[in-house]
N, C-alpha and C positions, 0 to 999 in steps of 0.2 A: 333484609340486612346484608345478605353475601353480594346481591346487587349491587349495593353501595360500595362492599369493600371492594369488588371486582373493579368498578368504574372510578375507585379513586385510584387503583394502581394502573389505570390506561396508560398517564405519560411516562409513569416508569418502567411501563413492559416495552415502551415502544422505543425507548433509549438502550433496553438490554438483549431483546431481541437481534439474532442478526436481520440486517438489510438483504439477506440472498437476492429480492427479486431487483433492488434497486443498483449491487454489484453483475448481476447477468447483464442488465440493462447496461450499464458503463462498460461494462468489458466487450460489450458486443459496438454500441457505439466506435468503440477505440479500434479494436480487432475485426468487425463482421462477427456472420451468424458463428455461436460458439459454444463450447460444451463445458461443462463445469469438470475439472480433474479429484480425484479424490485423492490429499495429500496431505500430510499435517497439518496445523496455522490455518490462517483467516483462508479466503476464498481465492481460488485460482480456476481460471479459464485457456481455453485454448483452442484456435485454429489454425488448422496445417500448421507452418511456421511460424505460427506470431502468439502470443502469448498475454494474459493479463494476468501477475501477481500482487493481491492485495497484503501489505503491510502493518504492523501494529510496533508503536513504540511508546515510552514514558519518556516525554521533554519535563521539562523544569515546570512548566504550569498544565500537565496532564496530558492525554492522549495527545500521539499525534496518529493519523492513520493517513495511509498512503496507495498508489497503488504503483506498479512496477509495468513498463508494458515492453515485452520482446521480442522481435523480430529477428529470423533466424541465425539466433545465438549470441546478440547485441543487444544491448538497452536501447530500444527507441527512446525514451523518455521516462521520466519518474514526477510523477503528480501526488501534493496532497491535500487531501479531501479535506480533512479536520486538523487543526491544532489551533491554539491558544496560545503560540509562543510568541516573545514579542514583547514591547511595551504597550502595543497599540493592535495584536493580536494580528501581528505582518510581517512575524521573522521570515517567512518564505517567500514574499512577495520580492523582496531585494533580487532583480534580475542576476541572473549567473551563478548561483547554488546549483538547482536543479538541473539546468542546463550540462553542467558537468557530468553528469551520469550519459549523456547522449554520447550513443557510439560505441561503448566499454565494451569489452567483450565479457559475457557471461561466464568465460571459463574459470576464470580467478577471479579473491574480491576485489571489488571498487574501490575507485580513492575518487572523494570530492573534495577540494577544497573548502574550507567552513568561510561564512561571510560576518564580518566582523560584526563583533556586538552580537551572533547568535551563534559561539563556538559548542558549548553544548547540545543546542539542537541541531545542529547540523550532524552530529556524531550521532545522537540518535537514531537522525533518518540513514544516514549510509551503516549505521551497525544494523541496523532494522531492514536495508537492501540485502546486506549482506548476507543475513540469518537467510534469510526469505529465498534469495538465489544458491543457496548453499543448499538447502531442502529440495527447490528445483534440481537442483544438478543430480541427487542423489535419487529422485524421483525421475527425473529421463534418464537416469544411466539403467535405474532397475526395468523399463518398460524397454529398452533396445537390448 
């Protein structure tokens, strides 16, 4: 009988479980070989200078989660893995959102401009950068 109950909750341990091994994999992808940092919020990695912060937000149709990648002390770039937003579940696909994080300096927040028709979730993602590099900041200032 526990049998059973165990095996019917596989898909839903494997939806609430974190992904560690499949975020080490992506951050190393992005970055090279890299270490995991122990700091509040989802998972953040790092080497030498370049950095991967993973993100978590609530858009209008549920998660969005993302990941933040930075190079000594700029946003390379800002990726997201999962959302839902959208009418056709492609608010982030619209060239030129994301793109706008590239370059920014990590020392104060971000501004992206939002892409019409997804103003909500665009605020999401860049509050959800911002939380996330705000903890970075607070987390390299306490290690130098």
């Amino acid at each position: 009988m526990l049998t059973v109950a165990l095996l019917g909750l596989g898909p839903l341990l494997q939806f609430t479980i974190p992904r560690q091994d499949e975020q080490q994999a992506l951050a190393e992808e992005l970055i090279g070989p890299s270490e995991r940092v122990a700091m509040p919020g989802p998972a953040a990695f790092r080497a030498e200078d370049r950095a991967v912060l993973f993100f978590a937000g609530r858009g209008m149709s549920g998660a969005i989660e993302g990941a933040i990648v930075v190079t000594a002390e700029q946003i390379s770039k800002v990726l997201i893995l999962h959302s839902r937003e959208g009418l056709s579940h492609t608010a982030f696909d619209t060239p030129g959102f994301l793109e706008r994080f590239g370059g920014q300096s990590i020392s104060h927040p971000v501004v992206a401009d939002a892409v019409t028709g997804a103003t909500i979730s665009c605020q999401v993602v860049t509050d959800a950068v911002n939380e996330r590099l705000s903890i970075w900041r607070i987390h390299a200032n306490a290690e130098n």
